[in-house]
N, C-alpha and C positions, 0 to 999 in steps of 0.2 A: 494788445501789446504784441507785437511783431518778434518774429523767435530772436533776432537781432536785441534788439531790448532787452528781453529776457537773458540771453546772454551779457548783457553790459550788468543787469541789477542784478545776477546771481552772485556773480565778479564781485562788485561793491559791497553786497550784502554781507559776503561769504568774508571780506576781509574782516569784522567785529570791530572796525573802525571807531571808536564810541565817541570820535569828533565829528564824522561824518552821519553815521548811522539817524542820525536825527531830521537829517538834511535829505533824505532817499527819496523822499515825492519827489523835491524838487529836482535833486541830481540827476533822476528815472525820465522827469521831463526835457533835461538839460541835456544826455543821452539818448533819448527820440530823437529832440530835432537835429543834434548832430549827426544821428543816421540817416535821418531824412535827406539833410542835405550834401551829407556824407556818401549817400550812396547813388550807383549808376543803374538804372535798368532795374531798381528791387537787388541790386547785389549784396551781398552780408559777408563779402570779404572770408568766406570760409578757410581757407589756408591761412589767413594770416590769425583768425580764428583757433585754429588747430595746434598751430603753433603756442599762442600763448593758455588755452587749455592746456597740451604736454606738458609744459614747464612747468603749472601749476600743481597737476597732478604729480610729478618727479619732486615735487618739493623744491624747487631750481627757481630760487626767486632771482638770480641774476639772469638769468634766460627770461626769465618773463615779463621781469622789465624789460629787458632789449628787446621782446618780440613785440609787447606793447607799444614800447615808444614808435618801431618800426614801420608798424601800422600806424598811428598817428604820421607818422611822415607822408605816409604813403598818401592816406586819407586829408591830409588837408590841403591838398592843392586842388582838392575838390566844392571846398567850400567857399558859399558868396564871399565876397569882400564887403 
């Protein structure tokens, strides 16, 4: 599992989601291949990264939706059609 990954399923995990949490193979899988195809050159988007870490850690869930979504913006113009 790539640190990227690890990064998305500590994320998931970390939320106690108990609608999700049951569903984590598959979402862990669902999360690879979108960094797979998500990413340029082995990139893991570190800054954009960072960003929605900070937030998490400040306890600033409106910041870390908006850095999450942000990245998702960023990130899907990267994926197949």
């Amino acid at each position: 599992m790539s640190v990227d990954t690890q990064f998305h399923s500590l994320i998931f995990n970390s939320t106690g989601n108990v609608f999700y949490l049951p569903f984590g193979n598959i979402l862990t899988t669902m999360f690879a291949n979108f960094i797979h195809h998500s990413s340029t050159d082995g990139s893991t988007c570190i800054e954009e990264h960072r960003q929605i870490y900070s937030a998490i850690m400040a306890g600033n869930s409106d910041k870390a939706r908006l850095a999450s979504s942000t990245h998702l913006q960023a990130v899907k113009s990267k994926l197949p059609i």
